[in-house]
N, C-alpha and C positions, 0 to 999 in steps of 0.2 A: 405620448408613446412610452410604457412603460418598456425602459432595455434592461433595468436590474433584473437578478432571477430572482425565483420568488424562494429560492434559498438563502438570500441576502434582507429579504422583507422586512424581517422582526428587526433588523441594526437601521434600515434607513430612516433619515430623516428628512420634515421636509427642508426639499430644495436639491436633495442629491441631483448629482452631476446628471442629469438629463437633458437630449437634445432633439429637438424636430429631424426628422428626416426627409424633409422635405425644403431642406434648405441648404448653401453652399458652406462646406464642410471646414473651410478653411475662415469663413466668414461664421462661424456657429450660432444659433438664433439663439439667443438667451430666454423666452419664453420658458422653456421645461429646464432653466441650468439653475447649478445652484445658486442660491441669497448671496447677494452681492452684502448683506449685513452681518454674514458669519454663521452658514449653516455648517462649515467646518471646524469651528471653534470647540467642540469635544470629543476626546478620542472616540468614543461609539460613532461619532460623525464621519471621522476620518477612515476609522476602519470600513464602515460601510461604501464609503467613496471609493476606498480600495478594493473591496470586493468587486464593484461595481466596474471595475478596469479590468479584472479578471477577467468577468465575465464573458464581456467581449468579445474573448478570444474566442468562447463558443458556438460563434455566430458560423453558420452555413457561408458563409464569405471567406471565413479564415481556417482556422481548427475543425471547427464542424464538418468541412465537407473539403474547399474549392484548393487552401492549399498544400493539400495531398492530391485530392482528387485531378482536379483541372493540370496541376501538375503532370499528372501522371496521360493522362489526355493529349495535353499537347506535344506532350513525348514520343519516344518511340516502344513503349513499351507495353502497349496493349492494342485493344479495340474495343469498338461501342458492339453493343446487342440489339440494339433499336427497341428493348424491353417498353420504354417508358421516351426516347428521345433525346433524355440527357445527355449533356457532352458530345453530339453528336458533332453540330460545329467545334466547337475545340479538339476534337479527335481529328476532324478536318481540315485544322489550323486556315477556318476562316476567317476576314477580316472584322475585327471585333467580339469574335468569340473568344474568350480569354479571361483572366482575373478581373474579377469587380472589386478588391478589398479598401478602395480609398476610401470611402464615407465610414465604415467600422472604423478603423485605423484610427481615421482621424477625430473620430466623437471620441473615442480611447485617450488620445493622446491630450486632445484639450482635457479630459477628465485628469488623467495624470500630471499637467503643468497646475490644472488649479489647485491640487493636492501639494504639489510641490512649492507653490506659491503661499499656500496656506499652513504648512507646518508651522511657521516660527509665533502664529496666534494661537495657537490649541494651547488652553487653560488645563492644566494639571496633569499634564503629558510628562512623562522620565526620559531620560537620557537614551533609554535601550527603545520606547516605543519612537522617537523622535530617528535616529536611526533603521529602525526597520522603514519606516513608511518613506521616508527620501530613498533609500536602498533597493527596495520593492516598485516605488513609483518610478526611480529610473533602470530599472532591467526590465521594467515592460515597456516604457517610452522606447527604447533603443532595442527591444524585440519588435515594438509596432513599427518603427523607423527600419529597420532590416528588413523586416517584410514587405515595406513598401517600397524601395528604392531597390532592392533584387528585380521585383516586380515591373515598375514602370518603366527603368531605366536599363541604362547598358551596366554589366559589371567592367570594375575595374579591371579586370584582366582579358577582358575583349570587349573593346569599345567601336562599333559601327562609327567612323569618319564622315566618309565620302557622300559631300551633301545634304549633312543632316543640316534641319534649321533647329534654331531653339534648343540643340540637345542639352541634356544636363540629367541633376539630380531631380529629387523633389522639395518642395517647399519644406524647412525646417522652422518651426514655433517652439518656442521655450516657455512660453506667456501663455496663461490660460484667460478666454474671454467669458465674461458675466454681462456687459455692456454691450447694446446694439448700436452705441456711437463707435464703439471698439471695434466692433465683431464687422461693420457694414464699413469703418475706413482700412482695417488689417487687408492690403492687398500685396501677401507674400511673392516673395519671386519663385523660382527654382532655385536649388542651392545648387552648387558644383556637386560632380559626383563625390568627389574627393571629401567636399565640406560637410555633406553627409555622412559619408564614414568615419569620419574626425568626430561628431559630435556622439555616433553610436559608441565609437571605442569611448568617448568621455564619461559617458552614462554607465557602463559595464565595467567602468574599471571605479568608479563610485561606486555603485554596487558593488562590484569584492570589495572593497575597503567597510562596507558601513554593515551586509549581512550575516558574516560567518556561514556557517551550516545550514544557517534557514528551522524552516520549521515546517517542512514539509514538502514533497517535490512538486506537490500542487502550488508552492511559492516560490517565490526569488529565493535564490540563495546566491553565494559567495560563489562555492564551482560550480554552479547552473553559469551563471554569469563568466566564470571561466570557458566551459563547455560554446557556450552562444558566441564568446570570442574570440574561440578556435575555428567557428565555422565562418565568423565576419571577416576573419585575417584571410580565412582561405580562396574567400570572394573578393578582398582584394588586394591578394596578392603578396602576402605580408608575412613571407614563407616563415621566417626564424621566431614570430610572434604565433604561428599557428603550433610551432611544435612547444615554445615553451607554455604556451595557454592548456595547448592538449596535454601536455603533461601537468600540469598542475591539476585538471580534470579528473583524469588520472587515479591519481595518488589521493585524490577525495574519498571522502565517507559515502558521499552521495551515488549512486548509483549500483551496481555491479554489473561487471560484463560476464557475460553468460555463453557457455556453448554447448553443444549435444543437444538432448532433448530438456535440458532445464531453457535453453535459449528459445523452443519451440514454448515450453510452458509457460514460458515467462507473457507471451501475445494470449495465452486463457486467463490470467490473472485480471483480475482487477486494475490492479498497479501495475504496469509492467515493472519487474523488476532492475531493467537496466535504463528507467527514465531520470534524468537527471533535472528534465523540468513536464510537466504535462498537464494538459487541460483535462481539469476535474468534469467528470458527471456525474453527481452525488444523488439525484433527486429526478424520477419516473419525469416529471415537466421540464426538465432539460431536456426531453429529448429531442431532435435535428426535425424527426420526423423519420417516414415509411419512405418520403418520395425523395429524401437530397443528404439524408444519415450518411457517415462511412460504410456503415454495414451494407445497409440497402444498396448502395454503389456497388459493392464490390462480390457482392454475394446475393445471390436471389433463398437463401438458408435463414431462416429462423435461428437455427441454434446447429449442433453437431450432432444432438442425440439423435431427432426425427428429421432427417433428412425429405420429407415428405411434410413437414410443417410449410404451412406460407408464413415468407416473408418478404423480403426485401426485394428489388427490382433487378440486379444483378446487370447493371450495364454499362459494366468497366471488365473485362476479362482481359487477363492476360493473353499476348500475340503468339505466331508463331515462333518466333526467334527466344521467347522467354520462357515458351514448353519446351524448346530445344534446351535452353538451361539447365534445368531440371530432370531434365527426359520423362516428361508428363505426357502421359497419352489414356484414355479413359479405359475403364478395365472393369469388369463385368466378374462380381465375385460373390454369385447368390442367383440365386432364382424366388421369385419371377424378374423379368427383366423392367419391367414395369412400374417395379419398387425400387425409388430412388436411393433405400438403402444397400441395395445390389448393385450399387457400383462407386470405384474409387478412379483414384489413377496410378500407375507407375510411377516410380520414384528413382532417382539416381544416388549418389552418395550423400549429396548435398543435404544437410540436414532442414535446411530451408525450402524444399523440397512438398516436406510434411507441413506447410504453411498451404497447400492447395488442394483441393478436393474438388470432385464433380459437383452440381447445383442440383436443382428438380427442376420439375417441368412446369412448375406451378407460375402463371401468367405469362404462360407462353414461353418461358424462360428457356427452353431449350437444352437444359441436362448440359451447360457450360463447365467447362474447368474454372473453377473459381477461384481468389486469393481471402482468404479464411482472417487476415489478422484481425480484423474487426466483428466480435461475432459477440454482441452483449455484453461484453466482461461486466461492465458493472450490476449486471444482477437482472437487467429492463432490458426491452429493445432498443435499437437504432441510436444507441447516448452509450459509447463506450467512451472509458478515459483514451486522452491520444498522447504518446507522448511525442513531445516537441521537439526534442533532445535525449538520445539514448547514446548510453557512454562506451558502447562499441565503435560511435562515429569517431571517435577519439584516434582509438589507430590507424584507422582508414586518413582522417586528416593528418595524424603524424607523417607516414605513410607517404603521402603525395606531396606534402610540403617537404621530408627530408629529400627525393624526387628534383624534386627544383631547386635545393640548394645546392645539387652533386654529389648530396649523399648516398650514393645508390645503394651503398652498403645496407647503410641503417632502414632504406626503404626497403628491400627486399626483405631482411631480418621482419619487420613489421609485417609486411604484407604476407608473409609465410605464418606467422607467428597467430593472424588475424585467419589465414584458409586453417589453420588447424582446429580453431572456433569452431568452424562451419565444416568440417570431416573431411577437407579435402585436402590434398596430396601437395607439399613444396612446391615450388618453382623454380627454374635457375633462367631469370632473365635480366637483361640489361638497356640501358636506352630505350628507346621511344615503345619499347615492347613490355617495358616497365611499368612506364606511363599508362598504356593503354591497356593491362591487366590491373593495375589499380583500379581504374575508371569500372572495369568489369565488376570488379566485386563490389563497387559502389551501386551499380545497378542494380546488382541480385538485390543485396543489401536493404535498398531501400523503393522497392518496390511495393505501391500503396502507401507511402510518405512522401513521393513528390521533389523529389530529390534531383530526378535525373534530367528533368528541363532547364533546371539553372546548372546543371554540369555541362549541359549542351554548350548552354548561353555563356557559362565564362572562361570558354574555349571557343567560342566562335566557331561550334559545326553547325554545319547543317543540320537539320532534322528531316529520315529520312525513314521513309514506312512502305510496306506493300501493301499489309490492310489498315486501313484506306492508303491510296496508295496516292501518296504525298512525299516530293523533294521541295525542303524548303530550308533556303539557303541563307546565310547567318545575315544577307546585308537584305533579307524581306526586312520590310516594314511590322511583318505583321509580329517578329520577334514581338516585339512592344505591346503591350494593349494602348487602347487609347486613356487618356485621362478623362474623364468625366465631363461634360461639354459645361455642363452649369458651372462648371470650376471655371473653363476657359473664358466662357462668355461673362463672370462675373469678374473677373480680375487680371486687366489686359498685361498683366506683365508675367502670367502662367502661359509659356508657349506652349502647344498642344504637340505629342509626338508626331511624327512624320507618317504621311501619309492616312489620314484621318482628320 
């Protein structure tokens, strides 16, 4: 099973990091991995190997689709359209509907340990290529590790107690396997939550030491790896590390934050220009596809010009509570009515606002209000770039970390300083009214990035919706996904989450 893209093709060699998917992910079947005699033994080898970790990220599991989309699903901040199906259990926060990202994750991670393993052989490698590729291979090991242990686990900042069996982190591997006597005795435990985040902060603070500026935001960089451990500090808990991380962020070359309508322009670009790290789609055959893209999620729209083009399925709209945000209500501005270009919606001050527009009618779709950030930028359908990290999160996390330390000062100064961004009017609040107007504009904020299920989750609320109309309380089981059973059933010392 080929998982390089075929943008990586012309560098790979044989043996590149490939893995069965049909096998337990922690136990990796060495059959498609690389030569255990040294297929990384030349920089073209190793770069390829690195591309190949990238890649990854663009799988419909992770970046591609589930953790924005499913995020945003299991939250409270939309509903399904029944267009196509999708997300329907996750919008329903059924038992079992929820993130799949473990088997991605972890063919990634073993790819980047054998990388990591194999730097100090590469034959006529420099000082600066020897650096980037340990630097690079550990800000996405400790990206792949953040998004798995958000995920499976509790965060550190609200941790479910009472009767849990087996709780913890996830299994941590630093060793990459090539050997099926390896790969078939490797029976990982769960790591503490804690020891999990210990090894993420390890990886991301190597990373800034060994990248500088990077060499593009589609790579690792020095305050990419800044940025990603202002957002690890804030998941757990590690207030005066989020704000000095956020500020180093910051004061970086990497990004810009944006407001008015260059902040709306910046979602038509190609690049967004406030991404600090983001999954490339360079090439028409990346695309996700029509039926599980971002785009098609979120928009049943082709493009903005022809609102009457087919496209995508459009079956994540925004709820009633997030048109109240905006003050979005659909609006009839042309005749005939019949022509999906005769209609938009109202808008409020908010400049994010103009991030939504009506859909068509085309597959049934129903003439939704839809969320527009995903609409082709790179040039094709269904394969926009995502970013991972935009450096507006920065003061939203200063923000709520100075919050928690009882700076209320410096959080309000922030959080004004961030509505002024987005065209809206000061504040004058204090205490828990503080808190809970952060949290707000973290919602607007990142709606269609998936953001606000782990806001839920490392405050321990509920989650709580009228369409569909779901309370569901922070000690369900079903917070959790399950782990993967072939995991549980292959290595008796992975306890499986509770309740599943």
């Amino acid at each position: 099973m080929k998982l390089i893209n075929k943008a990586f093709l012309s560098l790979a060699l044989t043996g590149t990091l490939l893995v069965s998917s049909c096998d337990s992910l922690l136990q990796v079947d060495p059959r498609q991995s690389i030569d255990a005699d040294g297929a990384l033994s030349t920089p073209d080898a190793m770069n390829a190997a690195l591309n190949s970790v990238y890649a990854k990220l663009r799988s419909a599991r992770l970046y591609g689709r589930d953790l924005f989309a499913v995020g945003d699903a299991l939250a409270d901040v939309g509903q399904t359209t029944s267009n196509s199906g999708r997300l329907i259990g996750e919008n329903n926060n059924q038992p079992g509907a929820h993130f799949g990202t473990w088997q991605t994750a972890y063919f990634a991670i073993n790819e980047a340990n054998l990388i990591l393993d194999g730097i100090s052989k590469v034959e006529g490698a420099s000082a600066a290529q020897i650096a980037r590729w340990e630097g690079e291979a550990k800000f996405l090991r400790g990206l792949y590790y953040f998004d798995l242990v958000k995920v499976y686990s509790y965060i550190p900042t609200a941790i479910y107690e009472q009767g849990v069996i087996g709780q913890g982190g996830i299994p941590v591997v630093t060793e990459g396997v090539i050997s099926s006597g390896v790969a078939l005795s490797r029976q990982t435990p769960r790591s503490t939550i804690n020891e999990v985040y210990a090894q993420i902060y390890k990886d991301l603070e190597d990373a800034k030491r060994l990248l500088g500026n990077g060499r593009g935001v589609q790579y690792g960089s020095g305050p990419a790896a800044s940025a990603l451990l202002s957002r690890v500090a804030l998941y757990r808990g590690d207030w005066a590390k989020v704000v000095s991380e956020s500020g180093l962020a910051l004061a970086s070359s990497v990004g810009t934050v944006l407001s008015g309508s260059a902040y709306v322009n910046g979602w038509r670009a190609p690049v967004n220009p406030e991404s600090m790290f983001e999954v490339r789609f360079a090439l028409a055959e990346e695309s996700v596809g029509v039926n599980e893209s971002l785009q098609s999620t979120y928009t049943a729209l082709l493009n903005l010009t022809n609102k009457n083009s087919q496209g995508g399925w459009g079956d994540f709209i925004p709820n009633a509570s997030v048109r109240a945000l905006f003050g979005l209500t659909q609006l009839q501005i042309g005749n005939p009515a019949t022509d999906n270009n005769n209609w938009d919606v109202t808008r409020n001050a908010d400049v994010r606002a103009l991030l939504f527009t009506t859909g068509n009618t085309v597959r049934g779709a129903g003439r939704q209000i839809e969320n527009t950030k995903f609409m082709s930028k790179s040039g094709f359908a269904y394969a926009d770039n995502v970013p991972v990290i935009r450096k507006s999160e920065m003061h939203l996390n200063r923000a709520e970390a100075n919050y928690q330390l009882k700076n209320e000062t410096a959080a309000l100064t922030e959080l004004n300083a961030f509505k002024a961004l987005r065209g809206l009017p000061a504040v004058t609040l204090a205490g828990n009214a503080l808190l809970e107007e952060i949290l707000l504009e973290r919602l607007k904020e990142f709606i269609g990035e998936g953001q606000r299920f782990f806001d839920l989750k490392r405050y321990g609320r509920a989650i709580v919706k009228t369409t569909p109309a779901v309370n569901l309380p922070f000690d369900d089981f079903k917070f959790l996904p399950p782990i993967p059973q072939r995991e549980v059933d292959g290595n008796p010392n992975i306890k499986q989450n509770r309740g599943y």
